[in-house]
C-alpha positions, 0 to 999 in steps of 0.5 A: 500500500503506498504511504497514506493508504494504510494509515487511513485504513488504521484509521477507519478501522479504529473508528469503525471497531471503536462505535461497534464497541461502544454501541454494543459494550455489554453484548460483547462483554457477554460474548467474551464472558468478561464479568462486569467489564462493559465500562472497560469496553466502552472505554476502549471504544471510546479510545479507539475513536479518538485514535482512529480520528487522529490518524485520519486527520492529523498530517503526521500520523507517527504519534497516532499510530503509537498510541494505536499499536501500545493500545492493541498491545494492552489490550491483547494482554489483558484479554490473554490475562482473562483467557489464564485466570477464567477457563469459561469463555477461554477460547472466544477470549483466546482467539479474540486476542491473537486477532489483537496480536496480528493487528498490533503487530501491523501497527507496530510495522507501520510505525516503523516504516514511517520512521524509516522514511520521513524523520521528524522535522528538525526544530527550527530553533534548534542550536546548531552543533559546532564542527571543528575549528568553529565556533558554536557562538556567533557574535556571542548568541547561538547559531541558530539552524 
């Protein structure tokens, strides 16, 4: 996919899966036999909302594609978590967070890419290194890039 296709997709998929966890908090607290944990749902999907909106509508996308793979990676441990403590439901949980894994791992992947290819844009008011033979002052200020 070229450089903006897959981060959108995240991002709508973000959007999309955070309103299915949110209109139906309780039915997939029940699916997964997630014992009054409906707030844990809608906060995820409330989540999931805000972080897909940042990737589909901030230019640099880096920090939302973070925030998205860390978040994956939470809650595929948690969900792992919940499969170890409570064998009822185990295997829906189980397969719900190897879904999780493969996501959090393209996540993961994307952010690498882009930092492979665009680094972050230097500040402007950053003091300049000095080379050998000069001087990192100029008139005694700093130089400026």
């Amino acid at each position: 996919m070229g450089d903006e296709r897959l981060p959108r997709a995240l991002g709508w998929g973000s959007v999309g899966s955070g309103l299915v966890l949110l209109a139906f908090a309780d039915r997939i607290r029940r699916l997964l036999r997630l014992r009054g944990r409906s707030a844990h749902v809608r906060a995820a999907g409330m989540r999931d909302v805000v972080i897909g909106l940042g990737l589909l509508m901030h230019r640099d996308r880096r920090p939302w594609l973070w925030a998205r793979s860390v978040s994956d990676a939470l809650d595929t441990a948690w969900l792992w978590k919940t499969v170890r403590e409570r064998p009822r439901g185990a295997r829906r949980r189980a397969a719900v967070a190897a879904g999780g894994l493969g996501l959090t791992l393209v996540d993961f992947a994307e952010v690498l890419r882009l930092l492979r290819r665009s680094p972050p844009a230097a500040d402007p008011r950053a003091i300049r290194r000095s080379t050998p033979g000069t001087s990192p002052l100029e008139n005694g200020q700093p130089r400026l890039c």
